[in-house]
FIVOKOL-160377 format. One record per residue: x, y, z of N, C-alpha, C in turn. Coordinates in steps of 0.1 Angstrom, whole numbers, padded with zeros to 4 digits, always signed. Each point is the difference from the previous one (the first is absolute). Layout:
BEGIN
XYZXYZXYZ...
END
This chain:
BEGIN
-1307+0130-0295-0005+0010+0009+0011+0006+0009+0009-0010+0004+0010+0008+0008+0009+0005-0007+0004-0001-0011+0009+0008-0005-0005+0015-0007-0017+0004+0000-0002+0009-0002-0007+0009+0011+0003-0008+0011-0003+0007+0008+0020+0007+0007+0005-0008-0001+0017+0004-0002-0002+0015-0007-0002-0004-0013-0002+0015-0007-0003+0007+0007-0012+0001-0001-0010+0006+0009+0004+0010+0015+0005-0005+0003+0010+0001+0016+0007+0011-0005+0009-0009-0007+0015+0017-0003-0005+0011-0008-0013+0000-0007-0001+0011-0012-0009+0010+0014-0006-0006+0010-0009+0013+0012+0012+0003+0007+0007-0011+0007+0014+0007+0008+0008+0011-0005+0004-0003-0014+0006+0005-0009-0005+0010-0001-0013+0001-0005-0005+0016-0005+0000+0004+0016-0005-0002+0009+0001+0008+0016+0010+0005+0005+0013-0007-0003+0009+0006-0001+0002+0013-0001+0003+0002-0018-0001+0009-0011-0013+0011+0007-0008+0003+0005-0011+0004-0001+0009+0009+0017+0003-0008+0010+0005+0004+0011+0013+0011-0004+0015-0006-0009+0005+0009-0003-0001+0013-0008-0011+0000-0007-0002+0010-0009-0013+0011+0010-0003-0006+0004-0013+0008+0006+0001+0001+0016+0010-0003+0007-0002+0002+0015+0007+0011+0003+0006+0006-0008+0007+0013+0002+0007-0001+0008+0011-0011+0009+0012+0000+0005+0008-0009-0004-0005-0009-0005+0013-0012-0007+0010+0006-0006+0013-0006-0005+0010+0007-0002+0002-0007-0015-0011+0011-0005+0003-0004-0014+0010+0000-0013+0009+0010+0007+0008+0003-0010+0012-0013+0003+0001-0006+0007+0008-0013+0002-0010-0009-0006-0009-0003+0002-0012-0010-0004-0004+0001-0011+0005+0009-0010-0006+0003-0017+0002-0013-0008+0010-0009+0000+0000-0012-0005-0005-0010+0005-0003-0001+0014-0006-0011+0007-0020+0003-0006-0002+0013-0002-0011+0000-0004-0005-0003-0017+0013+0005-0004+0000-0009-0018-0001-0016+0002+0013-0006+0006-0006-0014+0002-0015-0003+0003-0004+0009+0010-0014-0008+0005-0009+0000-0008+0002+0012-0010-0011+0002-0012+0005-0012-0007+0007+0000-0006+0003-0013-0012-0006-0011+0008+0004+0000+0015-0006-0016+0000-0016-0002+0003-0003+0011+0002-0017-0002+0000-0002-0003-0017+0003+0011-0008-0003-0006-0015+0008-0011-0003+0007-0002+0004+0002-0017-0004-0011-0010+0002-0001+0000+0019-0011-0008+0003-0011+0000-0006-0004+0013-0003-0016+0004-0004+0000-0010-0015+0013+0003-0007-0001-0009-0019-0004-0014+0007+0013-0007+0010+0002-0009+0004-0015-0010+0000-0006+0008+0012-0009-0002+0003-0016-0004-0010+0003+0011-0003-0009+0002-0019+0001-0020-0008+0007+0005-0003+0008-0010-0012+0000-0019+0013+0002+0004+0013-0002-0016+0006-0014-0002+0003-0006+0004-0006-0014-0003+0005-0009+0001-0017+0009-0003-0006-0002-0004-0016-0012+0006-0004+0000+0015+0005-0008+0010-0008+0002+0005-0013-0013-0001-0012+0005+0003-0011+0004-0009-0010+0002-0013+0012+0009-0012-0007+0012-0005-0005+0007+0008+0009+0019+0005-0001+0005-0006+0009+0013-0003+0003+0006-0007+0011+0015+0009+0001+0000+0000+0012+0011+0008+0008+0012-0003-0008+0006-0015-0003+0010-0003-0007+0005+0007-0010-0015-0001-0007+0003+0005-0014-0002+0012-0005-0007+0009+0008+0000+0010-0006+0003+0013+0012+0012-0003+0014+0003+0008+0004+0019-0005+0005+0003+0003-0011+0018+0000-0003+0009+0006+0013+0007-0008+0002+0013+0004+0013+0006+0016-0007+0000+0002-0009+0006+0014-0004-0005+0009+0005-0011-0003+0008-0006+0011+0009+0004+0004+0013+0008-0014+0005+0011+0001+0010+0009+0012+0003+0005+0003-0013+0016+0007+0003-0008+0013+0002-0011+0003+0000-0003+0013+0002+0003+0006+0015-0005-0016+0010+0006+0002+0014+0018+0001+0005+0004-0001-0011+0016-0001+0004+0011+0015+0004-0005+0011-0012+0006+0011+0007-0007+0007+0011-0011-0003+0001-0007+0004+0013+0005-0003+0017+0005-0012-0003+0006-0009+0009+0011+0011+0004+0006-0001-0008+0015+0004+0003-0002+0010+0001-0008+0010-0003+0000+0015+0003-0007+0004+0010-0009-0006+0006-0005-0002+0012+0016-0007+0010+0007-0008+0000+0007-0006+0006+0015+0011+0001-0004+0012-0007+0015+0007-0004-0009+0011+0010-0008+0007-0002-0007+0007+0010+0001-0002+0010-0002-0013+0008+0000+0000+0010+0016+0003+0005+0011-0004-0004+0009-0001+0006+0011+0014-0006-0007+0008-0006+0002+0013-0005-0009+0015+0009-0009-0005-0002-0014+0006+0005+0000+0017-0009+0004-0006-0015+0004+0006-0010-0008-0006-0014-0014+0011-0004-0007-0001-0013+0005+0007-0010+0000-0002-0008+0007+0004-0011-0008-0006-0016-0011+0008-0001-0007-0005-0007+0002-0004-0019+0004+0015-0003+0008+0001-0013+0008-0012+0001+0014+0000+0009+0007-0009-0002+0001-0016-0003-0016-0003+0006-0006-0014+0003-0004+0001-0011-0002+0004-0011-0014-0004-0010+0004-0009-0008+0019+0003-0002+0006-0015-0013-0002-0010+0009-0002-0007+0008+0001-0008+0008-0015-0006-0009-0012+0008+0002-0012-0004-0009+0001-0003-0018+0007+0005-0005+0000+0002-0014+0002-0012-0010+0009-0011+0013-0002-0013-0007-0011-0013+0004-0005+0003+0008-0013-0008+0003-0013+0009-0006+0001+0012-0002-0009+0007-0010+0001-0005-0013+0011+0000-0005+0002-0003-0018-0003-0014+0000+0004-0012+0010-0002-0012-0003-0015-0001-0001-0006+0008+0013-0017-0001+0001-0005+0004-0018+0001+0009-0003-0001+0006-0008+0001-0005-0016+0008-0006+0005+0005-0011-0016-0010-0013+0001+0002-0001+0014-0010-0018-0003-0012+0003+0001-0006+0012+0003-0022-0002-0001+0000+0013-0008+0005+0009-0006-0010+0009-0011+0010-0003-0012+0014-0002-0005+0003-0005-0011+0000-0013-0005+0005-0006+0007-0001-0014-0001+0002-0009+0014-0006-0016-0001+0003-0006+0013+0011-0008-0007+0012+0003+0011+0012-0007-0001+0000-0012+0007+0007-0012-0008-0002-0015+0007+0003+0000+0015-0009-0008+0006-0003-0005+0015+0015-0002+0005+0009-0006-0013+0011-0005+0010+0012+0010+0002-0002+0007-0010+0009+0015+0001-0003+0005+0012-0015+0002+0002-0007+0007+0011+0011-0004+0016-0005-0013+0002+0006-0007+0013+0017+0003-0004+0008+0005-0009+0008-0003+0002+0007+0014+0006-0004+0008-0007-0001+0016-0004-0003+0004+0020-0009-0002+0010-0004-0001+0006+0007-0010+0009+0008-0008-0002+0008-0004+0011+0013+0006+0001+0004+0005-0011+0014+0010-0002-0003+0013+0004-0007+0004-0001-0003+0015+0010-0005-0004+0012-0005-0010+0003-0003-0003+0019+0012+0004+0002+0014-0017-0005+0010-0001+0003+0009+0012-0001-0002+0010-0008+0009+0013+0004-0005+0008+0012-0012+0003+0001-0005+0005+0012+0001-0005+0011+0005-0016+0003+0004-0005+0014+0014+0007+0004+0009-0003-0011+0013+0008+0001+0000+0009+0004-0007+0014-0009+0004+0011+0008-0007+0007+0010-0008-0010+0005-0004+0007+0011+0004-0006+0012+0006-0016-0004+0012-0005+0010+0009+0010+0001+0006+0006-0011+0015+0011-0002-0008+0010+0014-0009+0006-0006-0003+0008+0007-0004-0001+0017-0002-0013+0002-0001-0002+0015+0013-0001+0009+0004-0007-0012+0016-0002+0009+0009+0011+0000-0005+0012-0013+0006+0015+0004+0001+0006+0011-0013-0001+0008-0008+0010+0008+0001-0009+0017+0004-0012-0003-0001-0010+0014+0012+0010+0009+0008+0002-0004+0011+0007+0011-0004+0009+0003-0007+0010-0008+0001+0016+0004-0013+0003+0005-0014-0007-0005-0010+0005+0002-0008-0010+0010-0002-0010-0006-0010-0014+0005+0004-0002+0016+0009+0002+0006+0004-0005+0012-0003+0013+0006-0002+0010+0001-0008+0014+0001-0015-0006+0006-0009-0009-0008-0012+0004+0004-0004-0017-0003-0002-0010+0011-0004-0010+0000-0013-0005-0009-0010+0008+0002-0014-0004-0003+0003-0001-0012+0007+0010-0009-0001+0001-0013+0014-0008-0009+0009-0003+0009+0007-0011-0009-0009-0013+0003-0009-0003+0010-0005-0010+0001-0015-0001-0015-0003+0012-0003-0007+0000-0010+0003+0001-0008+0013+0007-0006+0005-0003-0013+0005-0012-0003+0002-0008+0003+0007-0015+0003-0014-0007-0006-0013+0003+0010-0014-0008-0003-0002+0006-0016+0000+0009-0002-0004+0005-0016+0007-0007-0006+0018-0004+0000+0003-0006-0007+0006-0012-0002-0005-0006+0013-0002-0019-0002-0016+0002-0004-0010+0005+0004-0010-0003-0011+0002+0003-0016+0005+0008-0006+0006+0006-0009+0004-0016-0007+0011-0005+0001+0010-0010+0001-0007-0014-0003-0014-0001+0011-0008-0010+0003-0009+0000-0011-0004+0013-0004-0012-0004-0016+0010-0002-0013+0014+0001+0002+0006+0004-0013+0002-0019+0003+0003-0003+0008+0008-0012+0001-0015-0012-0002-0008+0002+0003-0013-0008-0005+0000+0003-0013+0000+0010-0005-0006+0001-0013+0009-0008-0011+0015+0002+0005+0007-0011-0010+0001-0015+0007-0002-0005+0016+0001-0013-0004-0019-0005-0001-0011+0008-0001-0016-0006-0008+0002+0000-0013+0010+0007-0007+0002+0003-0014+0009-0015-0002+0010-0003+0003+0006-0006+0000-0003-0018+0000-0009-0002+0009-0006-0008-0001-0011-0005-0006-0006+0012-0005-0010+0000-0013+0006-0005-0013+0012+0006+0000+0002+0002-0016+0001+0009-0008+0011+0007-0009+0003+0011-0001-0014+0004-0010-0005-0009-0004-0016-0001-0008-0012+0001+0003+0000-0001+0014-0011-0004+0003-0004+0016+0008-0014+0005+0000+0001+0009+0008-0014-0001+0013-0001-0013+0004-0011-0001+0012+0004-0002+0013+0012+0004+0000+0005+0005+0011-0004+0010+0007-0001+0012-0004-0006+0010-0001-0009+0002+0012-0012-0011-0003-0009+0002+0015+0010-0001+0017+0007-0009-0004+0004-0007+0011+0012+0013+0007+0005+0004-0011+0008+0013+0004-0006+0013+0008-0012+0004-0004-0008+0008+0003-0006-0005+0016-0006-0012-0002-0004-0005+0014+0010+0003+0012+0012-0008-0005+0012+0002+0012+0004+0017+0003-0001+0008-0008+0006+0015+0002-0012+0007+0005-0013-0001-0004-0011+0003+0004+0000-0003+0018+0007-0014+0003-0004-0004+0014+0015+0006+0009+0012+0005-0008+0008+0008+0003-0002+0011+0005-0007+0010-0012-0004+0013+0000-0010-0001+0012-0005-0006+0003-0016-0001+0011+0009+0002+0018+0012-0010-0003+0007+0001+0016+0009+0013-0004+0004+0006-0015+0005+0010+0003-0009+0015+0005-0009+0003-0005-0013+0004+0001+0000+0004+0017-0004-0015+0004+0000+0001+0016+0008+0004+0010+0012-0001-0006+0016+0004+0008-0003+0018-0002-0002+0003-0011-0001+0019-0001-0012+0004+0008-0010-0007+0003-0013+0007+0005+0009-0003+0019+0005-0013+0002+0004-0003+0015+0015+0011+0006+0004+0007-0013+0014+0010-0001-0007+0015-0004-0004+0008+0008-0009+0010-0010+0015+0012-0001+0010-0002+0005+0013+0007-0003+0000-0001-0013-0004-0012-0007+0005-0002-0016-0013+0011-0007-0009+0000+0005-0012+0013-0007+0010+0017+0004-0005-0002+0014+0005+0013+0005+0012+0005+0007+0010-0010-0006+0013+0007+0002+0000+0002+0014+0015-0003+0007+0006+0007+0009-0005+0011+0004+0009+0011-0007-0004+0013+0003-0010+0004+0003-0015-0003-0008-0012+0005+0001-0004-0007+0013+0001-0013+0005-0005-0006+0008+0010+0008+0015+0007+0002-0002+0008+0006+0014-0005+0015+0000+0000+0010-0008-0010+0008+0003-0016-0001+0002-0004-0011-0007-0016-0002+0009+0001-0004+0016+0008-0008-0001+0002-0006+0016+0002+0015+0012+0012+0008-0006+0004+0008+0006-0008+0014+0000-0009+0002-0006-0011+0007-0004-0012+0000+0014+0002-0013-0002-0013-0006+0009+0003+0002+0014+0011-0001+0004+0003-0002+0013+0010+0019+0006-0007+0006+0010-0003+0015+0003+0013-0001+0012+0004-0014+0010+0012+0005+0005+0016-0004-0007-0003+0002-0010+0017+0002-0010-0006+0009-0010-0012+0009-0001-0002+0013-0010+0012+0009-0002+0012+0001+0006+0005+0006+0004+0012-0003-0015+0001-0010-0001+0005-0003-0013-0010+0004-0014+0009+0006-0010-0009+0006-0015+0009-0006-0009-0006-0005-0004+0002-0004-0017+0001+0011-0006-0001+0011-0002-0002+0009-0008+0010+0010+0008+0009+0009-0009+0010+0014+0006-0005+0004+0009+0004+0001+0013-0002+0010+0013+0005+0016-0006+0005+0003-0007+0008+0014-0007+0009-0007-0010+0004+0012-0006+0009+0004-0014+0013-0009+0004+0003-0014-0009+0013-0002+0000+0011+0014-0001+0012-0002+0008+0013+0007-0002+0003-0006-0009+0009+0012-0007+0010-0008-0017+0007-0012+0009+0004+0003+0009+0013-0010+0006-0005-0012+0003-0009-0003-0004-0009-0012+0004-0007-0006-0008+0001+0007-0014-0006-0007-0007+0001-0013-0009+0016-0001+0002+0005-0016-0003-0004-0012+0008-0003+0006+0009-0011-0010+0014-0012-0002-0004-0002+0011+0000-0018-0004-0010+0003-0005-0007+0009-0001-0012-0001-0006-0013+0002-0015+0000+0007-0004+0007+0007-0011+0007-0014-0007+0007-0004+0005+0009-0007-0012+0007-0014+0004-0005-0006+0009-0001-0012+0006-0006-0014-0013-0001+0006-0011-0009-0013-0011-0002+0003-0007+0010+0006+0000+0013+0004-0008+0010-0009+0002+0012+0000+0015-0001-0002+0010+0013-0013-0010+0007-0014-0002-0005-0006-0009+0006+0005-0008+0004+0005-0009-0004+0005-0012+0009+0010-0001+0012+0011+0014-0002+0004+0000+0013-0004+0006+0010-0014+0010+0000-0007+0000+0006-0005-0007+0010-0007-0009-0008-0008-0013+0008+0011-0008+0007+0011-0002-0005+0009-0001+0007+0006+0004+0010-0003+0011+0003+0008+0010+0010-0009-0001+0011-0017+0000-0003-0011-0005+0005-0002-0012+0009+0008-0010-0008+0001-0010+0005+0012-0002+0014+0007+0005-0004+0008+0000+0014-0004+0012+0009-0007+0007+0001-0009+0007+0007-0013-0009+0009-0001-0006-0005-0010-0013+0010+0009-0009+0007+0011+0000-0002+0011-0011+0009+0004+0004+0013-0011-0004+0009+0006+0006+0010+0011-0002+0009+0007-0012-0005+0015-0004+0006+0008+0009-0010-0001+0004-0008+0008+0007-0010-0002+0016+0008-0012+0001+0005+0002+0015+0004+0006+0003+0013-0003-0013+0012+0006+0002+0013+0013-0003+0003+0009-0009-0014+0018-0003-0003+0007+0012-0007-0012+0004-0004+0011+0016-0011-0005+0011-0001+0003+0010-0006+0003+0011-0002-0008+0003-0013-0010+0003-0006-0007-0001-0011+0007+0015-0009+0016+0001+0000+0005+0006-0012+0000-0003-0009-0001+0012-0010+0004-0002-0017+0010-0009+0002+0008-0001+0003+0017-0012+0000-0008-0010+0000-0006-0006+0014-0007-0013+0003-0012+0001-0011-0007+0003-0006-0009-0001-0005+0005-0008-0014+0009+0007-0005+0012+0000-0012+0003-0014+0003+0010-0005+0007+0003-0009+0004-0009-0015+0000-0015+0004+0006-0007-0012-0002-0008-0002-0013+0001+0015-0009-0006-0005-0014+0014+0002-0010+0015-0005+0004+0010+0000-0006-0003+0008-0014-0002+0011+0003+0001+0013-0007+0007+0011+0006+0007+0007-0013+0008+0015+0011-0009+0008+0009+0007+0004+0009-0005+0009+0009-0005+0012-0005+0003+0002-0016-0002+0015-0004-0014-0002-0012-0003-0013+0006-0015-0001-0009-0009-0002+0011+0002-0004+0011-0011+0003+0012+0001+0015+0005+0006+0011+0000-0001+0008+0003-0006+0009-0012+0000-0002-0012-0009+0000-0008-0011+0000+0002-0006-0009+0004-0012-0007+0002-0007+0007+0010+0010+0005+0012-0006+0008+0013-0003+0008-0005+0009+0009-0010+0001+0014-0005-0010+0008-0007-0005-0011-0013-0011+0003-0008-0013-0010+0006+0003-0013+0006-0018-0008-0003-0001-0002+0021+0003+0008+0006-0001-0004+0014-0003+0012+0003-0012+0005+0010-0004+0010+0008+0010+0004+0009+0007-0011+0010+0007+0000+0010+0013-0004-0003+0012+0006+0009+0016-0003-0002+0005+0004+0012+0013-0011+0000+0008-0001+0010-0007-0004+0015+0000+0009+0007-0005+0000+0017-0015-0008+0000-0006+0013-0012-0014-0003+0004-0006-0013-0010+0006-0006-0004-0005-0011-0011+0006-0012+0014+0010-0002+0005+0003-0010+0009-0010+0000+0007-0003+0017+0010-0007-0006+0012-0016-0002-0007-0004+0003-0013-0010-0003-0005-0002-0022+0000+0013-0001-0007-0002-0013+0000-0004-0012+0015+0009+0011+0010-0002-0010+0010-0013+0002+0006-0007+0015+0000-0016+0000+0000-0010-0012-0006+0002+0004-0016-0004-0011-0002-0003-0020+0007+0015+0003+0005+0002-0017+0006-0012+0003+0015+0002+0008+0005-0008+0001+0012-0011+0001-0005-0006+0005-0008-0015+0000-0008-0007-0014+0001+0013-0012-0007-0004-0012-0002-0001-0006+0010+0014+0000+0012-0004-0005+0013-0015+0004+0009-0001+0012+0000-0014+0004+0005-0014-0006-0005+0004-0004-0016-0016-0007-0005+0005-0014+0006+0009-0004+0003+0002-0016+0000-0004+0002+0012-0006+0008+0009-0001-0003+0019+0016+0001+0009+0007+0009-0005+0012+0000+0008-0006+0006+0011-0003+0010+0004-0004+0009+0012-0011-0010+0007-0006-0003-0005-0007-0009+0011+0010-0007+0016+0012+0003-0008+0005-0016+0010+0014+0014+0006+0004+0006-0011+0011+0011+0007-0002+0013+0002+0014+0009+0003-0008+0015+0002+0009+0004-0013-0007+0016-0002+0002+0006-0008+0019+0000-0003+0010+0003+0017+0014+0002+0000+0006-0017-0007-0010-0009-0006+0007-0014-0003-0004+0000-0016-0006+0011-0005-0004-0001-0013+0012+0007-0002-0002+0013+0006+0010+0014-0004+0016-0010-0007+0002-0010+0009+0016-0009-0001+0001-0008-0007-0011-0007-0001-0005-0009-0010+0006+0001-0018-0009+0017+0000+0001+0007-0012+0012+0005-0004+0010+0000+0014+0013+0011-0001-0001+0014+0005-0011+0009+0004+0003+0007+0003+0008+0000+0017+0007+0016-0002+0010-0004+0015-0008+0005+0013-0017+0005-0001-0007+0003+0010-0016+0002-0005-0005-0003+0010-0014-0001-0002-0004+0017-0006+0004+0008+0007-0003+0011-0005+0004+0004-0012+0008-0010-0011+0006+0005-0012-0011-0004-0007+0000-0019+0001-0010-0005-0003-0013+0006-0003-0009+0005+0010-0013+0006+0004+0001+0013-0013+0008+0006+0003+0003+0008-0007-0001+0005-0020+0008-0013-0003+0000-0006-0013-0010-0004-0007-0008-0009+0014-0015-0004-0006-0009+0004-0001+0002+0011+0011-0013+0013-0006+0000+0010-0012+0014+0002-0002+0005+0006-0012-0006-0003-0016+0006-0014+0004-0009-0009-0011-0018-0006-0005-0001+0003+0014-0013-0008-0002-0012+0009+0004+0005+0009+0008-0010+0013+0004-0005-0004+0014+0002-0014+0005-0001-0005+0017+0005-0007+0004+0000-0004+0012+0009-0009+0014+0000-0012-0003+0007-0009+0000-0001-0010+0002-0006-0011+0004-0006+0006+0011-0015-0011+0003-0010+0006-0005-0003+0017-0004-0013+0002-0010+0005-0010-0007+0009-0002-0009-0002-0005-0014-0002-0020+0001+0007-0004+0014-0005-0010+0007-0013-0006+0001-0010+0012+0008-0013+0004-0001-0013-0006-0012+0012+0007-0009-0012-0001-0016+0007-0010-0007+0008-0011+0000+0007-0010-0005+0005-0010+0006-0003-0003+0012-0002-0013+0005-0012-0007+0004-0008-0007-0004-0013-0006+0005+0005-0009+0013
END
């Protein structure tokens, strides 16, 4: 009972999944196109699995559902695992990667069934190449790319000690069976099955791994009306002279965004400095001539009016936190950086369309 209710588990998670990235119209599918092949194979795995352990028909899992079915999950792995750290599909190019777990499929259930032990063997020599080069491949990308973006070397890492973890059961349950014997089989399935279930739950508790970075920092930033001011999308026509900028940072541009955002809420960051392109550069150790970029095409505001915009904002937040309750208006103005109440007063009507204590008024309880 518990082990089909195991089943049971990963084939709903699994297809919910699958069902969220294909049909919620924001997940970032075109990174996720292999993570969604895997999920399919392992629902139809489980589903045979499932079939066949519950001795419907009068067949048994052992015998009549062969490890050769395995290697079907192996270039998926890796091409899912090369995507992410590429964030590069290449579909044509991926297909030989299929053509030998196709022809092996292909040879052992519509021509003939090839012996059980060829099977296991055939199927631990393609795991074992697949650990390698997607080791090669991690240890390519650890200098230049993975130390770039935490979340996702920390997930490529989990794909591929799981990865590692079912290749490495399957030869030492095999191994202890008997290069003969094939009732191991269950016990393999059970253990990956209760793998796949905590892996399952890691992607539903990470919804980055559905909807991507990018998508998730323009929802966030979408949502929220005092940083609208920032566009994802061209403010006007790139200049030729700039178009190596675009080309260059282009799949980035979200993220330094939210970035730039982020030190925009720091309000010791706004009342110690100077919120220049230079300083801005400086704390996302990028050139100065890709934040001015950034002002140029995806920012409403630049130079003067984007600073004293920022320090508005900080007074925005002191005002909902109850600052004027306890000070006057000339202790915010300083607070914020400006060099007089009347600049202050000024700025924030500009922005907001009223005074400081209207906006007080309708935003402090």
């Amino acid at each position: 009972m518990y082990i089909n209710s195991l089943f049971v588990s990963t084939i709903l998670i699994g297809s919910l999944l699958i069902l969220i990235m294909l049909f919620s119209g924001r997940t970032n599918l075109k990174v996720n196109l292999y993570l969604v092949l895997l999920l399919f194979q392992l629902i139809l795995h489980r589903v045979g699995i499932l079939y066949f352990s519950t001795n419907l028909g009068g067949v048994y899992i052992s015998r009549e559902y062969p490890a050769i079915l395995s290697i079907i999950f192996l270039p998926c792995w890796y091409l899912y695992i090369r995507t992410l750290l590429t964030r590069q599909v290449k579909v044509y190019k991926d297909l030989p990667h299929f053509i030998i777990p196709f022809l092996i499929t292909l040879v052992n259930f519509i021509l003939f069934d090839t012996p059980f032990k060829f099977n296991v063997i055939l199927s631990l020599l393609l795991g074992l190449y697949y650990v390698v080069i997607i080791f090669r491949l991690i240890k390519a990308k650890t200098n230049n790319f993975l130390t770039k973006d935490r979340f996702l070397e920390r997930w490529v890492y989990v794909m591929y000690f799981v990865f590692i973890f079912i290749f490495l059961s399957a030869v030492i349950l095999k191994f202890f069976s008997g290069i003969n014997s094939d009732q191991w089989l269950i016990d393999f399935y059970v253990l990956t099955s209760t793998v796949w279930l905590f892996l399952l739950v890691y992607i539903f508790l990470n919804p980055i791994i559905l909807y991507g970075k990018i998508i998730l920092i323009q929802n966030i930033v979408k949502e929220e009306a005092r940083i609208s001011f920032w566009k994802f999308n061209l403010t006007k026509q790139v200049d030729e002279k700039h178009q190596y900028i675009q080309n260059l940072i282009q799949d980035n541009i979200p993220d330094l965004i939210y970035k730039i955002i982020a030190l925009q809420d720091n309000d010791k960051l706004i009342k110690d400095h100077d919120f220049s392109a230079s300083f801005i550069a400086s704390q996302l150790a990028i050139p100065k001539s890709h934040v001015s970029y950034l002002f140029n095409y995806h920012c409403l505001y630049q130079g003067t009016d984007y600073y004293n915009l920022i320090k508005v904002l900080k007074s925005m937040r002191l005002i909902k936190d109850g600052y004027l309750e306890n000070k006057t208006i000339d202790s915010l103005s300083l607070e914020c950086g400006f060099n007089s109440r009347i600049t202050f007063f000024n700025n924030f009507k500009k922005f907001n369309g009223i005074s400081p204590k209207e906006f007080a008024k309708k935003n402090v309880i």
